[in-house]
N, C-alpha and C positions, 0 to 999 in steps of 0.2 A: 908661927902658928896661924894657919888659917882659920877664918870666921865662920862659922856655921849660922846658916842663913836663919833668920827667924821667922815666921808661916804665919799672918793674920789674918783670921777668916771675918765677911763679912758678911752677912743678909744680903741678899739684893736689893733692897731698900736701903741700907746700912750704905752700901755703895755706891748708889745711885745719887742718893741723898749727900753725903762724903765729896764723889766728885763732883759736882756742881758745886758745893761748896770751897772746894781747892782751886778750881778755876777762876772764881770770882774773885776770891781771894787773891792769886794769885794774877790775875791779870787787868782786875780794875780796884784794886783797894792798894793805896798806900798807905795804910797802915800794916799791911804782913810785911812790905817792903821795908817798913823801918823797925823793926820787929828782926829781922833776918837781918841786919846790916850789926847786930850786936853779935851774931854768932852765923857765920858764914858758912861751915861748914853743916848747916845743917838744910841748907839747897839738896846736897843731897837725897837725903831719906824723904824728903818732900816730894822733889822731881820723882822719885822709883815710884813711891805711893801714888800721887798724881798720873803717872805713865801707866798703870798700870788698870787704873781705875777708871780713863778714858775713853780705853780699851777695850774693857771687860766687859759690862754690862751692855748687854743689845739693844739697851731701850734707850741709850745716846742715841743710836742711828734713829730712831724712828720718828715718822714726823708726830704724833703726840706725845712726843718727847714732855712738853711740858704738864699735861695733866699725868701723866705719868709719874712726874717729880712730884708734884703735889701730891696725889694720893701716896704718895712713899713716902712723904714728910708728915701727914696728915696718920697714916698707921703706926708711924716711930712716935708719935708724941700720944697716940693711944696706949700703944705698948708701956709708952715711960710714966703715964699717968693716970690710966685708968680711963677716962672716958675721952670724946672729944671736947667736952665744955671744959673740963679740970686742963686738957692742956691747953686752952687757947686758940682753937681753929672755928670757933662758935657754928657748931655743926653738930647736932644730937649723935651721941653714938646707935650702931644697928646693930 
């Protein structure tokens, strides 16, 4: 029986935000590494996600790459909380 792929949509922020964080993860934190040494095969769906997400969003290449992140991380904790003070970026919302 073949696998039928599964389709996860994300925000460009959602993305943005995402890989930056699988990278870091993934390339200066040993803790995902010992994390991932209990269950091997899950390199995997990591690596696809991670490849994918690298890739994707245009505003990797650009050189203000990093307010770029931040204002993407700074809108997701709006979204998730309602203002900027409620999440923690102590910056009035507009």
């Amino acid at each position: 029986m073949a696998e039928e792929p599964i389709t996860i949509k994300f925000t460009r922020d959602q993305a943005l935000v995402l890989s930056d964080w699988l990278y870091r993860a993934m390339h200066q934190s040993d803790v995902l590494d010992e994390l991932l040494k209990t269950d091997r095969a899950v390199w995997s769906p990591i690596y696809t996600i991670s490849g994918a997400l690298e890739t994707t969003p245009a505003e990797v290449f650009m050189p203000d790459y990093d307010e770029r992140l931040k204002a993407a991380r700074e809108r997701l904790l709006v979204e998730m909380y309602g203002s900027d003070e409620e999440a923690g970026t102590g910056e009035a919302a507009s």
